[in-house]
PALUMPA-72142 format. One record per residue (C-alpha): residue number from 1; x, y, z. Coordinates in steps of 0.25 Angstrom, whole numbers. Layout:
<recs>
+-----+-------+-------+-------+
| num |     x |     y |     z |
+-----+-------+-------+-------+
| NUM |     X |     Y |     Z |
...
+-----+-------+-------+-------+
</recs>
This chain:
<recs>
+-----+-------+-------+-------+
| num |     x |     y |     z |
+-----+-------+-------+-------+
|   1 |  -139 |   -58 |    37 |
|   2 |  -143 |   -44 |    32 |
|   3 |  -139 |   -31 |    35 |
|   4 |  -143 |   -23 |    46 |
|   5 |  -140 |    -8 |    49 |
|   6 |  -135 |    -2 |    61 |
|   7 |  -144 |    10 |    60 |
|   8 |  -153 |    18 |    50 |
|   9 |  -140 |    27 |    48 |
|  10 |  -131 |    15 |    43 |
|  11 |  -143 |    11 |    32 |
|  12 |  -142 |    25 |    27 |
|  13 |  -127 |    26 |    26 |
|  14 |  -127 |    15 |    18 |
|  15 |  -138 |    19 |     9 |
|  16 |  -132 |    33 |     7 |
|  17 |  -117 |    26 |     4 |
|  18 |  -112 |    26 |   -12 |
|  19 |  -120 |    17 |   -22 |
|  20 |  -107 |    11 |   -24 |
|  21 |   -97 |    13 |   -13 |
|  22 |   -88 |     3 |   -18 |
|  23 |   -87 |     9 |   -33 |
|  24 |   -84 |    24 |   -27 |
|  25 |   -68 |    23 |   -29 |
|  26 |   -69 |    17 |   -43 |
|  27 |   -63 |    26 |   -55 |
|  28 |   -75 |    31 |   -63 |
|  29 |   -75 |    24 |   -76 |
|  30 |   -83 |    28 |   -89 |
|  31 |   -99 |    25 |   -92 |
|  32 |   -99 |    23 |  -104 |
|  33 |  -109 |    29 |  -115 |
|  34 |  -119 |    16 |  -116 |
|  35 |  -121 |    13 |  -132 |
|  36 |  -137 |    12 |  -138 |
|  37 |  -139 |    -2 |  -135 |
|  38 |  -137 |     2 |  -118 |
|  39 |  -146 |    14 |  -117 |
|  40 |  -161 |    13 |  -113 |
|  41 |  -172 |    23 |  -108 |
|  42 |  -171 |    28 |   -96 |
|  43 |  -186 |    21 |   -87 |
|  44 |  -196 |    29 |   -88 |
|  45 |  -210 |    21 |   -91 |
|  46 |  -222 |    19 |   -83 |
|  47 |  -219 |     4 |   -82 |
|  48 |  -204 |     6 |   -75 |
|  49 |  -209 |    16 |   -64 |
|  50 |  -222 |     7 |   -63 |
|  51 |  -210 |    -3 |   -60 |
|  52 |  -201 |     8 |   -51 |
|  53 |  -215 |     9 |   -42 |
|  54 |  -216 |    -6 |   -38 |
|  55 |  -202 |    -8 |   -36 |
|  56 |  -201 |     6 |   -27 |
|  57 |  -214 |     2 |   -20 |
|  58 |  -207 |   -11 |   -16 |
|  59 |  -195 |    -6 |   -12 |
|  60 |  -188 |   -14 |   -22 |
|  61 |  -173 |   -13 |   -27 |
|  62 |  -172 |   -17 |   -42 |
|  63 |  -160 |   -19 |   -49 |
|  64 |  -163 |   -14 |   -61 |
|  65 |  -162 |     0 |   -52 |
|  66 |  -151 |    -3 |   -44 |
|  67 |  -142 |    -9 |   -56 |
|  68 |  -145 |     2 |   -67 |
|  69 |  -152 |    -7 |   -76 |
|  70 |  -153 |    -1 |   -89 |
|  71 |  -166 |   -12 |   -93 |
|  72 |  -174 |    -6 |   -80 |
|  73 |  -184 |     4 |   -91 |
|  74 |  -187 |    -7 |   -97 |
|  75 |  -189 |   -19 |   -86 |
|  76 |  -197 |    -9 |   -76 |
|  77 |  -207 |    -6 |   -90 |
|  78 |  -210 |   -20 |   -88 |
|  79 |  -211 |   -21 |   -74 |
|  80 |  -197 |   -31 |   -72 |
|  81 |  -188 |   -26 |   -61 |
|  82 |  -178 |   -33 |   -56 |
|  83 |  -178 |   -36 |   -40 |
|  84 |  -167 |   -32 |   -32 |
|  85 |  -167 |   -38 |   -18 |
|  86 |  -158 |   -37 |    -5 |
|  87 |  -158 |   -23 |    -5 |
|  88 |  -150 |   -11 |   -16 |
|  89 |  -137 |   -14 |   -10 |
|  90 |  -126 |   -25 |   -15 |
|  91 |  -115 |   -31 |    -6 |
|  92 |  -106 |   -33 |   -19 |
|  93 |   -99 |   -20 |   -28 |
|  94 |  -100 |   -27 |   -40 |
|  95 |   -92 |   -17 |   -51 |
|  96 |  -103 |   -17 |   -59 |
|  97 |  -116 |   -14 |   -52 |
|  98 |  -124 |    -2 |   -50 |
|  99 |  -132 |    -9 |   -37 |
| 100 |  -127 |    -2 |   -22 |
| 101 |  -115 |    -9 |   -13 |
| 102 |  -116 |    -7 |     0 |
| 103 |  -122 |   -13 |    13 |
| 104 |  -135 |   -19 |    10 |
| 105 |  -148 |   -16 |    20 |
| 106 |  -154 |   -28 |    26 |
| 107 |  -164 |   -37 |    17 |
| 108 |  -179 |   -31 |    15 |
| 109 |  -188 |   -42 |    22 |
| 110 |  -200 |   -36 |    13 |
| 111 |  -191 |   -37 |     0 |
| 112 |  -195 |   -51 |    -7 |
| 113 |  -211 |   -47 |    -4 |
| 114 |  -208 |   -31 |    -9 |
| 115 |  -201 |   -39 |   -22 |
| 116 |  -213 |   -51 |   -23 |
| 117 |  -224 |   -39 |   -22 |
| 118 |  -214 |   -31 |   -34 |
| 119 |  -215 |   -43 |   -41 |
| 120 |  -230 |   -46 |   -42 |
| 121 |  -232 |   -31 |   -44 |
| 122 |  -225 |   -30 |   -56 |
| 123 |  -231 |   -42 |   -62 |
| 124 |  -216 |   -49 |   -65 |
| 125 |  -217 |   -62 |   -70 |
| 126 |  -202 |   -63 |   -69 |
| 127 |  -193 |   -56 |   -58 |
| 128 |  -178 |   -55 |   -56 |
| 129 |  -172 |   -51 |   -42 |
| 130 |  -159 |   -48 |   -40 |
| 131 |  -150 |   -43 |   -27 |
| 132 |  -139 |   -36 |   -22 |
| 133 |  -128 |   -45 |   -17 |
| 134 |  -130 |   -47 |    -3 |
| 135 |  -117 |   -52 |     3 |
| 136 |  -122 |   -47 |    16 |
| 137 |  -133 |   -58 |    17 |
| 138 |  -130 |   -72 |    21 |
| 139 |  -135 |   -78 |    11 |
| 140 |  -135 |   -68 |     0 |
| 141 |  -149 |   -63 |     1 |
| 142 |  -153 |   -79 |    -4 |
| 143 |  -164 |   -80 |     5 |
| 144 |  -169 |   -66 |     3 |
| 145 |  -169 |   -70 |   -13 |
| 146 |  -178 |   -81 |   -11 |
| 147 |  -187 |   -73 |    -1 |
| 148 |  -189 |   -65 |   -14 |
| 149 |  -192 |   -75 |   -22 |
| 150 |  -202 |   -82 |   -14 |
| 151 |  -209 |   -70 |   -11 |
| 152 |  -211 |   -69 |   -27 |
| 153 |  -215 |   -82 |   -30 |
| 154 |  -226 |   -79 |   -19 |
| 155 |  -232 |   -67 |   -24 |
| 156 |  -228 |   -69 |   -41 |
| 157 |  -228 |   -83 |   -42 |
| 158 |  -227 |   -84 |   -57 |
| 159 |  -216 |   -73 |   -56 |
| 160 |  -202 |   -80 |   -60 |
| 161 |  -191 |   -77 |   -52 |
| 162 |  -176 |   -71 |   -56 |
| 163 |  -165 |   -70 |   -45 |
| 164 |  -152 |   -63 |   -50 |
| 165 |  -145 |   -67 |   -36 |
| 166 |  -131 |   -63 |   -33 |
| 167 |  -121 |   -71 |   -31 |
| 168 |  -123 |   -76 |   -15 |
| 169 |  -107 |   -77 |   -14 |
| 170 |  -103 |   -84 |    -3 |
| 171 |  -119 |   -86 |     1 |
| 172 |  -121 |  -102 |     4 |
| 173 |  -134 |  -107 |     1 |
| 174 |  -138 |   -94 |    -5 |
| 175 |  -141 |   -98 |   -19 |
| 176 |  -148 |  -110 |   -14 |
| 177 |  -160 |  -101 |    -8 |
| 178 |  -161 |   -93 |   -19 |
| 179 |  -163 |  -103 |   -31 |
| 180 |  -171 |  -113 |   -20 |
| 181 |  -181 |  -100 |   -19 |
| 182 |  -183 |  -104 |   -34 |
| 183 |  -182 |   -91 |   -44 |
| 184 |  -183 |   -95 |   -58 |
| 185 |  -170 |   -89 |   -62 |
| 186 |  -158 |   -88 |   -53 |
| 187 |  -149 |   -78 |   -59 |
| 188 |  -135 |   -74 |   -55 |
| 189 |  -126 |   -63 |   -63 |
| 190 |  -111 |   -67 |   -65 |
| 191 |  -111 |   -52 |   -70 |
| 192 |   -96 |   -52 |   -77 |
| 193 |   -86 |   -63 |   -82 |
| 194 |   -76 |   -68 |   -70 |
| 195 |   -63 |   -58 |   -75 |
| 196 |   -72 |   -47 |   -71 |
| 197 |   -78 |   -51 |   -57 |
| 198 |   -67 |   -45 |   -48 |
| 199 |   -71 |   -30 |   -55 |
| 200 |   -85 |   -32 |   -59 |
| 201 |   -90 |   -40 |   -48 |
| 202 |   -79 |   -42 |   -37 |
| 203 |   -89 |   -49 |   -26 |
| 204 |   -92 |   -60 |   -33 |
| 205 |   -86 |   -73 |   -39 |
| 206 |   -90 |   -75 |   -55 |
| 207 |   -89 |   -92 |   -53 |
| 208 |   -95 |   -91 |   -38 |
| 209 |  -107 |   -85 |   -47 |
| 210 |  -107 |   -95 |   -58 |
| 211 |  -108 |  -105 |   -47 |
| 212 |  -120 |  -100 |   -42 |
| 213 |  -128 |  -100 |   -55 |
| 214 |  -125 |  -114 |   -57 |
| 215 |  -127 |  -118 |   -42 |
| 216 |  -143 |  -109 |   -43 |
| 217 |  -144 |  -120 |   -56 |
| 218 |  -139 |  -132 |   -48 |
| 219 |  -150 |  -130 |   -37 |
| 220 |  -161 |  -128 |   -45 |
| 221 |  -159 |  -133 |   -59 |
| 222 |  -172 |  -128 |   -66 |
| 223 |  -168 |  -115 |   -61 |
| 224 |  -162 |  -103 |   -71 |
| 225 |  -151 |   -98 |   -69 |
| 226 |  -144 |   -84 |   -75 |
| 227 |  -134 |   -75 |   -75 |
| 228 |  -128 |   -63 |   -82 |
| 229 |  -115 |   -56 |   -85 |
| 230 |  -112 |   -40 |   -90 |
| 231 |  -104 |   -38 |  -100 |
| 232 |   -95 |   -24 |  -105 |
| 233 |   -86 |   -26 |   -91 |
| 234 |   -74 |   -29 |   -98 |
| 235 |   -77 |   -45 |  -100 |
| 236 |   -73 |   -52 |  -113 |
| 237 |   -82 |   -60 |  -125 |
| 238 |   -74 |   -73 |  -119 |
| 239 |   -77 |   -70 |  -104 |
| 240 |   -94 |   -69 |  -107 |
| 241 |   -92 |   -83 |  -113 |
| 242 |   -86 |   -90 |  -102 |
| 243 |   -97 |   -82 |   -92 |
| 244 |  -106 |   -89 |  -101 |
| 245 |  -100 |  -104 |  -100 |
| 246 |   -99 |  -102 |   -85 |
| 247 |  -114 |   -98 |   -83 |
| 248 |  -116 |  -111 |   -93 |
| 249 |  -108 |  -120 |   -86 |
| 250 |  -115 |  -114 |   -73 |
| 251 |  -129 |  -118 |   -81 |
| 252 |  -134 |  -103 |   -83 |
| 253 |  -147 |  -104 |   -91 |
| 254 |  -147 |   -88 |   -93 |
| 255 |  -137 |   -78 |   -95 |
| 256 |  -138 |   -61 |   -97 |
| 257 |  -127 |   -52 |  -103 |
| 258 |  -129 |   -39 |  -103 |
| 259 |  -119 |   -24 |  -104 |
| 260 |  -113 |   -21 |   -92 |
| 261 |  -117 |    -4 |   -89 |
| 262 |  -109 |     4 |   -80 |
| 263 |  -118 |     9 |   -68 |
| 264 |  -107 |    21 |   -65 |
| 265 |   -94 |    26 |   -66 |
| 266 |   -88 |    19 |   -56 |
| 267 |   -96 |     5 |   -59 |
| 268 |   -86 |    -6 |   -67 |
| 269 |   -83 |     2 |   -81 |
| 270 |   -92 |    -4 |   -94 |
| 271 |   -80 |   -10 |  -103 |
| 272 |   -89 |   -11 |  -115 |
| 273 |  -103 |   -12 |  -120 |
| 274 |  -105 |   -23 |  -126 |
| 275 |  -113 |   -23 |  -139 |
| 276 |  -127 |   -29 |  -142 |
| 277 |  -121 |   -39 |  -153 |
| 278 |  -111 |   -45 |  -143 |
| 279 |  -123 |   -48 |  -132 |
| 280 |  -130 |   -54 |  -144 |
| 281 |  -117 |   -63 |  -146 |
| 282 |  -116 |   -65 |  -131 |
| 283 |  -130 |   -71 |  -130 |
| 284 |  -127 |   -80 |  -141 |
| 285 |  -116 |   -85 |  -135 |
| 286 |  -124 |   -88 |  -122 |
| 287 |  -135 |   -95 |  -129 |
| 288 |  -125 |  -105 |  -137 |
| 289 |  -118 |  -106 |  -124 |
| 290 |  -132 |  -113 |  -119 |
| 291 |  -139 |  -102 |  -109 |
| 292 |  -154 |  -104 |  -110 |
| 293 |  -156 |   -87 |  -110 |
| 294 |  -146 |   -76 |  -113 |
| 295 |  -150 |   -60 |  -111 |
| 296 |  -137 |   -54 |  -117 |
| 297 |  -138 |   -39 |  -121 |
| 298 |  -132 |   -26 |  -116 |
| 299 |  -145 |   -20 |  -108 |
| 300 |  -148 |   -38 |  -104 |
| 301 |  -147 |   -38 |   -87 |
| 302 |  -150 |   -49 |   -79 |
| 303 |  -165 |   -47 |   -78 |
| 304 |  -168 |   -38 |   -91 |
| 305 |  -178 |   -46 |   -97 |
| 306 |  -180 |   -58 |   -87 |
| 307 |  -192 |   -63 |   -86 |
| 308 |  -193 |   -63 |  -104 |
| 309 |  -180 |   -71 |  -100 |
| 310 |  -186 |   -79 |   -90 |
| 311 |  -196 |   -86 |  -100 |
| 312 |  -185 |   -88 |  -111 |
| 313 |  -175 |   -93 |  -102 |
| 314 |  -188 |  -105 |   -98 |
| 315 |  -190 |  -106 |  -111 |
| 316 |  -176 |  -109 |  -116 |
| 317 |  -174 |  -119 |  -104 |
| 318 |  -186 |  -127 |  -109 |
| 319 |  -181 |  -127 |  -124 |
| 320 |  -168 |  -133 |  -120 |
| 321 |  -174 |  -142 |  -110 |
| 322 |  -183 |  -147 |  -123 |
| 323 |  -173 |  -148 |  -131 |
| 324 |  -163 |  -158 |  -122 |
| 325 |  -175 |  -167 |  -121 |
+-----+-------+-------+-------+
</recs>
């Protein structure tokens, strides 16, 4: 059930409260000074505020606002935004994200037409939508998800489809509604190795996760799956590895690594960057360890680059299928 405010008042308390109460007493800790290979121009071409109209005009969230991406000059040039549904306000206080904790206002009935329209107007040929956790949902937002992606497939029909879902904890049935609405691409991030999930992301369950990428493959089969971790929290070389083998053993097809960046001072601290040399070793790694697509770079983020990543990922599935008959 969503939501529902008592009164005008209550919604503008909420709306006026800290970005992040739940970080407010955490010691200060250093941003670092990020090295060449992190800085990027600041957005200012025709392209991205062509982009900023449509997605203001629809009264849309995106992630790439709401999380800091570094990539949104670029993607926004092209027209690729990244949808974020259910609202700009998580239920989780996961260490590492820049997106709002609070209490969530109730679900947009006009949203999955407002995204459909956003859609077709920017001409996308493939689109990622995301969410804030909604633990105040009965089923997650599932239904809401598939809504979504329905009205897509009405109004782009040869638009394929992205869902970077979270993680429907404790949500039965949830993860069936999503992947039976059919996106092309279920993609669920595990975000960090397990040492780290009670700092970085405390409401969630790193192997509860990993069962729910290999249960999204078990009920559709010809459907891909993905996910992605940070790295320069604090993990080790041999901890990245075993993240790999688990999302093998779980039948990942697609994998991101990308550099962890500090939103603020009070967000989890960086412990290093990691160099452009090691994510090359990284995606090597990946590869041999049989992932069909690996993105591994310090600026790579889940949807950075997805629809290109779309067509190789089709495109290595049908090598492999050739090749094992």
């Amino acid at each position: 059930m969503a939501v529902i405010y008592e009164s005008v008042k209550e919604a503008a308390e909420q709306r006026d409260r800290p970005r992040h109460p739940e970080k407010m007493s955490n010691p200060d800790s250093p941003v670092l000074r990020k090295p060449p290979w992190l800085r990027v121009k600041a957005p200012t071409s025709p392209g991205y505020q062509g982009t900023r109209k449509i997605v203001r005009d629809h009264n849309l969230v995106t992630v790439c606002e709401e999380a800091g991406c570094p990539n949104i000059g670029e993607c926004w040039e092209k027209k690729h935004a990244t949808m974020m549904i259910m609202g700009d306000t998580c239920t989780r206080a996961c260490a590492f994200c820049n997106v709002k904790t609070g209490l969530p206002e109730p679900l947009d009935a006009n949203e999955p037409d407002n995204v459909a329209k956003a859609v077709q107007k920017l001409g996308l040929s493939h689109v990622v939508i995301t969410s804030v956790d909604r633990d105040d949902l009965a089923d997650g937002g599932a239904a809401h998800f598939a809504h979504v992606i329905a009205e897509i497939r009405a109004a782009s029909p040869s638009t394929t489809i992205e869902v970077l879902t979270p993680d429907f904890l404790r949500k039965d049935g949830a993860l069936d509604v999503v992947v039976n609405a059919k996106p092309d691409v279920f993609n669920h991030n595990l975000e960090t190795v397990p040492a780290l999930y009670l700092r970085v992301r405390p409401g969630a369950r790193y192997f509860a996760s990993l069962r729910l990428l290999q249960n999204a493959k078990e009920i559709n089969p010809s459907i891909f799956t993905k996910s992605g971790i940070m790295v320069g929290l604090g993990e080790s070389r041999e901890e990245v590895m075993q993240v790999m083998d688990d999302l093998r053993a779980a039948d990942v097809d697609f994998l991101t690594i990308g550099q962890y960046l500090q939103p603020t001072r009070k967000h989890h601290p960086i412990d290093r960057f990691v160099t452009p040399e090691e994510f090359k070793a990284f995606e090597a790694t990946a590869y041999a360890k049989g992932f069909l697509m690996v993105s591994a770079s310090p600026l790579t983020r889940s949807s950075h680059h997805a629809g290109d990543d779309f067509q190789r990922l089709k495109a290595a599935r049908s090598k492999a299928s050739g090749q094992a008959h």
